[in-house]
N, C-alpha and C positions, 0 to 999 in steps of 0.2 A: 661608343666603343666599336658596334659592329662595323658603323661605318667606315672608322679608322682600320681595322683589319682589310675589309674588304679591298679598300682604295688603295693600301699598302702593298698586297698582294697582285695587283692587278696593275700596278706600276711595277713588282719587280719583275713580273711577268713581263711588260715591254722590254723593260732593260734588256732583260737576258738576251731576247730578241733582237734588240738594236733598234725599238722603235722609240725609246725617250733615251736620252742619258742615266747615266745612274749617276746618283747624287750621294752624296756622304750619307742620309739619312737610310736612302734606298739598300744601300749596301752593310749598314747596319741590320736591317730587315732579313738580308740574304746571308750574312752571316750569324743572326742569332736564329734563322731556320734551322740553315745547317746544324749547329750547335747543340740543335734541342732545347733553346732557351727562349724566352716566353719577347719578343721585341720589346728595347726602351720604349719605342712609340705607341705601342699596346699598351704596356704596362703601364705607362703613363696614367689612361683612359680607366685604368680596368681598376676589380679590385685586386686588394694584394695577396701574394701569393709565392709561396716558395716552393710550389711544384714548377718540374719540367715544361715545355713546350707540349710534350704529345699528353701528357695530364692533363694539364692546364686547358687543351682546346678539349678535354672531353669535360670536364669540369665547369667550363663554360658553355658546352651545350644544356648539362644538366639543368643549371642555371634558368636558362633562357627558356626550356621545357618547364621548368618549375613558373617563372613567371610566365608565361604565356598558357596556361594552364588557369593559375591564377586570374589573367586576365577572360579567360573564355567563359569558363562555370563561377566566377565568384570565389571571394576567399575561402582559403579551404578550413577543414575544422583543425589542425595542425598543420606546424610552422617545420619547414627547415633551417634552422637558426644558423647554420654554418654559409648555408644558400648568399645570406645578408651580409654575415659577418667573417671576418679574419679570426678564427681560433687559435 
């Protein structure tokens, strides 16, 4: 999933530019930025989620802090269960 954001962004970045073309998908990307809504091509990857775009990417940080956390000191003695799961 990070990958897909990353690589997403960093193509519509050229576009705008004029250093790739934009592609239907690319423009998809730059239109659900603008929108505040979370990209098909994210979404795709991701879990689900019926927050906004600017929720959604903090919500995702949370995420990624919670596991990567996890991965440093060992499981913790409580769970984020929403962390895992679509409520």
């Amino acid at each position: 999933m990070i990958n897909v954001v990353r690589t997403s962004l960093v193509n519509v970045g050229k576009a705008i530019r004029g250093e790739v073309p934009l592609s239907v998908e690319l423009e998809q990307v730059y239109s659900s930025l603008y929108n505040n809504l979370v990209p098909a091509v994210w979404a795709k990857r991701a879990y689900p989620s019926l927050k906004p775009l600017a929720s959604w990417v903090l919500d995702c940080l949370e995420r990624l802090k919670f596991m990567q956390k996890w991965i440093d000191e060992n499981a913790p003695p409580n769970f984020w269960i929403s962390g895992f799961f679509f409520t």
